[in-house]
DOVODREN-977051 format. One record per residue (C-alpha): residue in one letter; x, y, z. Coordinates in steps of 0.02 Angstrom, whole numbers, plus 32768, in hexadecimal, padded with zeros to 4 digits. Example, Ala and Ser with C-alpha at 12.3 -4.5 7.8 and 13.67 -1.06 7.14 Angstrom:
% DOVODREN-977051
A82677F1F8186 S82AC7FCB8165 
% end
This chain:
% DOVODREN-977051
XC2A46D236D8F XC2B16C626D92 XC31E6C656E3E XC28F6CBE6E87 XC20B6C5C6E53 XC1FE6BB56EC9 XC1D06C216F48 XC1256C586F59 XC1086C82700D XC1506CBA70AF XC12E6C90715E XC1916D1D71CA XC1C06CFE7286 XC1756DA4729B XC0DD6D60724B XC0D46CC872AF XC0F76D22733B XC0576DB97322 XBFDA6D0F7315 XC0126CB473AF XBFF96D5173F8 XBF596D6E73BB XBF276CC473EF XBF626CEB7494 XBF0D6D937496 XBE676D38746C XBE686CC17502 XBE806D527577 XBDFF6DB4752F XBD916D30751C XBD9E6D0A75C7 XBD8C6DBB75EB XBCE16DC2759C XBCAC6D2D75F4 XBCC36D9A76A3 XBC5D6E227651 XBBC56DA7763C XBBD46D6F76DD XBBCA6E217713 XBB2A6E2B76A6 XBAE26D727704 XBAF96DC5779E XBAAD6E50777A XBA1E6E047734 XBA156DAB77E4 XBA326E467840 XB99A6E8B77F5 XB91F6E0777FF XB9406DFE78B3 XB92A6E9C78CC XB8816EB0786D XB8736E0678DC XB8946E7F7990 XB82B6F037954 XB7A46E847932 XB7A56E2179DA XB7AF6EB97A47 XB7236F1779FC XB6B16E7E79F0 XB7046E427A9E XB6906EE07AE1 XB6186EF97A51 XB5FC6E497A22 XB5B96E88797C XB5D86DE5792D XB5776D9079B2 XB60B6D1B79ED XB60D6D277AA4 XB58A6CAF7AC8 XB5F66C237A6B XB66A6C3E7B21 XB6366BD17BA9 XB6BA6C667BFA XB6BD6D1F7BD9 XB7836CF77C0C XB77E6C957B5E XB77D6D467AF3 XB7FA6D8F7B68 XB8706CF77B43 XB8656D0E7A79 XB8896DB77A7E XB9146DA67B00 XB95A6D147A7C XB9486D8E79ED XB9A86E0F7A3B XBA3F6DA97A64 XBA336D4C79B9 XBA226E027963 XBAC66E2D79D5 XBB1A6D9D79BE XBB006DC678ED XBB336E7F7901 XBBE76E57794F XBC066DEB78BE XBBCB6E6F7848 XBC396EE97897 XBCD36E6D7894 XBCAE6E5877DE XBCAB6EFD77C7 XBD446F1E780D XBD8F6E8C7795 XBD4B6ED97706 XBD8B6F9A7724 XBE356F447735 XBE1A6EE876A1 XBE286E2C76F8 XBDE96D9476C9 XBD8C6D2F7766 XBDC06C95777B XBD636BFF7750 XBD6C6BAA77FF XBD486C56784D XBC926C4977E2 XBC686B987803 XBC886BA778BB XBC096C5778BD XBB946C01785A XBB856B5F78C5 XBB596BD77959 XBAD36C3078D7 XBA896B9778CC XBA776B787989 XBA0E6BED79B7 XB95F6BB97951 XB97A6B1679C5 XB9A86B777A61 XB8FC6BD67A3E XB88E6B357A1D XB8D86ADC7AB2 XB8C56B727B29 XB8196B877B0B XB8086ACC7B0F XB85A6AC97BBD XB7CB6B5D7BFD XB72E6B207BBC XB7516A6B7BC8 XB6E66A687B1D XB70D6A067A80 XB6DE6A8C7A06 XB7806AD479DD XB7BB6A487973 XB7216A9E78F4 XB7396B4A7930 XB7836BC37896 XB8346BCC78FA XB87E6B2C789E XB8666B7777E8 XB8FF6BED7830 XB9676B50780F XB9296B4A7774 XB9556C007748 XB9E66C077797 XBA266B767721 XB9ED6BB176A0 XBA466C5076AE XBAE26BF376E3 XBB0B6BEE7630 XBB3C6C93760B XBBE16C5C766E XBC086BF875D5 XBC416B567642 XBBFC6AC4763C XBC486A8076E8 XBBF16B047746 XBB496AFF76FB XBB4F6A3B7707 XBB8E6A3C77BA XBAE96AB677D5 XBA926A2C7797 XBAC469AE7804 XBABC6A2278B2 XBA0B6A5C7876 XB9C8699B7873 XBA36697D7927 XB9E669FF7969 XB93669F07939 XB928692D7944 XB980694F79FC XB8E169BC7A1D XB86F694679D6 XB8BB68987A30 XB8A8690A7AD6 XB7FF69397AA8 XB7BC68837A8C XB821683B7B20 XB7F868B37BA4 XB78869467B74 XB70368EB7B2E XB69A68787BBE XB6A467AC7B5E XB5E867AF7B67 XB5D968437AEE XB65A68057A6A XB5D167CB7A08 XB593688779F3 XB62B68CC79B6 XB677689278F6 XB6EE68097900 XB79D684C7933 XB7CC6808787A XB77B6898782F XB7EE691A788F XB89768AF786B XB87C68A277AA XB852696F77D9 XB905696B7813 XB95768FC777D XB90869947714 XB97A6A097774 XBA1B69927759 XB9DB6991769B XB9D26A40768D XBA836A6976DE XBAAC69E07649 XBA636A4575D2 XBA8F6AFA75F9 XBB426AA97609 XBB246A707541 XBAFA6B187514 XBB886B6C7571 XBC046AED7520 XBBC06B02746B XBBBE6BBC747F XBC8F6B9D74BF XBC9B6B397428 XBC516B9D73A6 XBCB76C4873D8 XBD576BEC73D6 XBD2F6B90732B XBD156C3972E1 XBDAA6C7F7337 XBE126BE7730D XBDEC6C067237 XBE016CB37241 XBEB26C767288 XBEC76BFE720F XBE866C6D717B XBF1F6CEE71C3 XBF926C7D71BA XBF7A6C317100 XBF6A6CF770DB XC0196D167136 XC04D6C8A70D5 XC0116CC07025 XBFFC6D667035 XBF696DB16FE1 XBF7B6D736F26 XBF1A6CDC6F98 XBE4F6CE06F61 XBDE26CBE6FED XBD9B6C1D6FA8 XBE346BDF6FAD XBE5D6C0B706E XBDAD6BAE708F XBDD96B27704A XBE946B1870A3 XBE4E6B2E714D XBDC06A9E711C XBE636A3F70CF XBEDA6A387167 XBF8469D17104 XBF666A5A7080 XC00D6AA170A5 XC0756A1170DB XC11769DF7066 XC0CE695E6FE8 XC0FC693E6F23 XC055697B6EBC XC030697F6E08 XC0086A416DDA XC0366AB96D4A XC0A36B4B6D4D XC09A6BDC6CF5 XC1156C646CF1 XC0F16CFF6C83 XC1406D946C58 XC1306E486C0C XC1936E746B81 XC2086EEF6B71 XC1EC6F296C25 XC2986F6E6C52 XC2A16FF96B9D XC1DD70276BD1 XC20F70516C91 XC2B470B86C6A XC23971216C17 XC1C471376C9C XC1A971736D4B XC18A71126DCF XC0D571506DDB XC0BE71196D2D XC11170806D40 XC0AD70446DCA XC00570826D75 XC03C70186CEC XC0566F5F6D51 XBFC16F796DAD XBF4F6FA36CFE XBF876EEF6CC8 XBFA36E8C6D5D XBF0C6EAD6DAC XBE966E626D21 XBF156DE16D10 XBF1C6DA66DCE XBE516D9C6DBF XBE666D2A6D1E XBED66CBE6D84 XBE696CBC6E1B XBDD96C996D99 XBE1B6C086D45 XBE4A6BB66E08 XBF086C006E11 XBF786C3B6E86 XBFEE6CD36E62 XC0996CA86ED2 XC1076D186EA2 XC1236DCF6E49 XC1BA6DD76DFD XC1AB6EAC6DC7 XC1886E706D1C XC1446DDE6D21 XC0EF6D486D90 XC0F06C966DB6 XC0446C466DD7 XC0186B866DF0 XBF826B2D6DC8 XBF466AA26E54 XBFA66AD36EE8 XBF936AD76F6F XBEF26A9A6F58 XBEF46A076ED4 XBE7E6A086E3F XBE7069976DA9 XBE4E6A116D3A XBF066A896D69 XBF366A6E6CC0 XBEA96AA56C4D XBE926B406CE0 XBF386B706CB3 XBF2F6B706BFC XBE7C6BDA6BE6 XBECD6C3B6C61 XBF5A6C5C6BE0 XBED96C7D6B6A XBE7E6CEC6BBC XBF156D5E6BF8 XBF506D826B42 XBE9A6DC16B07 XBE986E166BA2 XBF446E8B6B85 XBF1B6E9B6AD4 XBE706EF36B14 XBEC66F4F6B8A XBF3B6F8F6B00 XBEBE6FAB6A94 XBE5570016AF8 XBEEB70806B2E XBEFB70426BED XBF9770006BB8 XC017701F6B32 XC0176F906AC5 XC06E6F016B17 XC0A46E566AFB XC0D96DD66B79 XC1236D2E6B8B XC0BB6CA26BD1 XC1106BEA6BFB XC0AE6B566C45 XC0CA6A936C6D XC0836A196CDE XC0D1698F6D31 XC100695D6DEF XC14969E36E73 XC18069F76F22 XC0F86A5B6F81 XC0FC6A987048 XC1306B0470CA XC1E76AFC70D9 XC2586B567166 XC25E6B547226 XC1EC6BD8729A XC26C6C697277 XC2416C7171C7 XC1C26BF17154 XC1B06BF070A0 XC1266B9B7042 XC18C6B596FB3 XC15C6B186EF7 XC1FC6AA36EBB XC2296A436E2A XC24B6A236D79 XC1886A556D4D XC1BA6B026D81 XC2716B0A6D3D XC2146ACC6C93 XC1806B4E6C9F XC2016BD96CA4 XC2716BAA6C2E XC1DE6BAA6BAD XC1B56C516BE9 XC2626C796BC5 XC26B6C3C6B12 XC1CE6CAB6AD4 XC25C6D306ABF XC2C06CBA6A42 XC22D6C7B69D4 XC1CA6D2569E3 XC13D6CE16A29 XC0C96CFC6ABA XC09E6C546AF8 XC0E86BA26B01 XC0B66B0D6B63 XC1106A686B30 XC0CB69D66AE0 XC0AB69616B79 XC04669F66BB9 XBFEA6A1B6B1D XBFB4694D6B17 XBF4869796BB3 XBEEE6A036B92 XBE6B6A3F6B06 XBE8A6AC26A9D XBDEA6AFB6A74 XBE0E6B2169C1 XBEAD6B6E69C9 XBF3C6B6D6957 XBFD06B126994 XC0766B136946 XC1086A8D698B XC1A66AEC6984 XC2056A466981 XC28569FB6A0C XC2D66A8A6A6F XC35C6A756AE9 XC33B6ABF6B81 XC3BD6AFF6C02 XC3D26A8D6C82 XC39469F56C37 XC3E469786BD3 XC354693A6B65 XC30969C86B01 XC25769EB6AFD XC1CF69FA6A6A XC1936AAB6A90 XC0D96ACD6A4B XC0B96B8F6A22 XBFF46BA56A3E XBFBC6C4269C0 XBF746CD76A03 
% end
């Protein structure tokens, strides 16, 4: 039992080997889901433009919205819907390239984006200049057709990349303070300047673009970051579970991921305990294995919550028995005392489970002392241990060990008992004891229960 007690977790290669692959298996579908909402930002696209055709043609002949004498040039409405057609063409390859990405399950590539999404973002400027160019009229820089910059950017951030919705940003403003510096300098006659609002106005109009590339880049980048710091605890929550197994409580794996040197090899001060049933071996040659099994989970379930309760950690099942520790891996002042009501609380606990007929009446060995250990993931990538070392532990078992010689059920040792409050109950010092292993014996206190 005592050889098999410094080690409280394992870390397989296999193990380490399922989460790397996990992690890689995240990235790619991750990036896989990014291409599927740039399938749906295209799509969104695709439709407006088509409402968009639909639109222009019917009013081109209807003009139900009463548009056509805002054209110096009936050749004006021919020229939007000609540039909604190709940009509604131009959107539907893509789609269908995406599409074809997606069926194959493939990821798009970054570059392959930005560089589609540049063009996107040429053709609101392509429209305001080409209208510019046939009516020779300043309007346009007022005319609805910019605020497609605006959504376009907007939307950028459902490709979760802050480069390309930034670098929207910046070719928006180009473009639209190009149209406006040609506007002023050779569209407008100098006499009428003073009619128009001051070519400021229109830059800071452009700036606003830049910001809001800037700002849909934010949101795209906070989004990135918030999906992989959820994926990167769930990681790190597998990984202390890997490590522990699942005697680990969950307040405990919150706290290690929030704690990130709560594994590394360091010398603590913690208490062991080690505890033991009686008379385990005569009860199981009597038994099935059915029964046997009933019987350790019966009494180590309640006893693995009164561990958990009192801020423990059950290491290790040794068949009939288990070694627990008190402030590790997470450190706590209060290990100690935790420990001891814990000790408490387990005896009252079996002898209610006896009495109540859950269990056959039972009586176990419980050993605890505190003092400085050896704490921390030991081993190489092939195979890692979290280990518990040191003389705390050899001490804690020993006194487990000597309940059988004195008939008792649980002993701590004097330096332990000096640091703790009994609340009340009867101690008896069972004098210096010499303990195997250790040259100096040790006053051994038996707490009554």
């Amino acid at each position: 039992m005592l050889g098999r007690s410094i080690i409280t977790g394992e870390y397989s290669h296999s193990n380490q080997h399922r989460i790397l692959k996990q992690e890689h298996s995240f990235d790619k579908e991750f990036e896989f889901e990014k291409t599927l909402s740039e399938y749906k930002r295209v799509k969104i696209i695709c439709y407006l433009l088509g409402i968009g055709l639909i639109v222009s043609v019917a009013n081109n002949y209807l003009d139900f919205l009463d548009l056509q004498k805002f054209f110096k040039y009936k050749t004006s409405g021919y020229s939007i819907i000609i540039w909604v057609f190709f940009f509604l063409n131009y959107e539907m390859i893509f789609l269908f390239l995406l599409k074809r990405y997606i069926k194959n399950n493939i990821s798009i590539n970054d570059n392959l984006k930005l560089v589609h999404t540049l063009i996107e973002i040429l053709f609101p400027g392509i429209l305001m200049f080409m209208l510019t160019l046939i009516e020779e009229r300043a309007v346009y820089l007022d005319a609805p057709y910019f605020l497609t910059y605006f959504l376009l950017i907007a939307i950028s951030s459902l490709q979760l990349n802050f480069r390309i919705s930034f670098l929207l940003g910046i070719v928006a403003a180009l473009q639209y303070s190009a149209l406006t510096y040609y506007i002023y300098s050779y569209v407008i006659p100098p006499g009428e300047l003073g009619s128009h609002m001051p070519i400021a106005s229109y830059y800071v109009r452009a700036v606003m673009m830049l910001f809001t590339g800037a700002a849909s880049g934010m949101i795209a980048l906070e989004i990135n970051k918030r999906v992989h710091n959820s994926f990167n605890q769930l990681f790190e929550k597998q990984k202390i579970i890997n490590l522990f197994g699942q005697q680990v409580s969950r307040e405990i794996v919150d706290e290690l991921i929030l704690r990130k040197d709560g594994l590394d090899i360091k010398r603590v001060t913690a208490t062991i305990m080690f505890l033991d049933i009686r008379n385990f071996s005569s009860y199981a040659e009597t038994r099935d294995p059915s029964e046997i099994i009933q019987f350790q989970n019966n009494i180590f379930d309640p006893l693995i919550e009164i561990i958990s309760k009192h801020k423990g950690l059950v290491n290790q099942f040794m068949g009939d028995g288990f070694m627990a520790s008190f402030g590790i891996p997470l450190e706590t002042k209060t290990h100690g005392q935790n420990a001891f009501d814990a000790g408490l609380e387990i005896i009252k606990k079996i002898k209610e489970l006896g009495a109540s007929g859950i269990i056959p009446p039972t009586r176990v060995g419980i050993g605890i002392h505190s003092g400085e250990v050896i704490t921390g993931n030991i081993g190489n990538d092939i195979r890692k241990q979290y280990s518990i070392a040191g003389t705390t532990v050899i001490t804690a078992a020993r006194l487990e060990q000597l309940n059988k010689q004195f008939s008792t059920q649980f002993l701590v040792t004097k330096d332990f008992l000096n640091m703790v409050h009994t609340n009340g109950h009867v101690i008896e010092s069972l004098g210096d004891v010499s303990i195997k292993g250790f040259e100096k014996p040790v006053e051994v206190m038996c707490v009554k229960v």
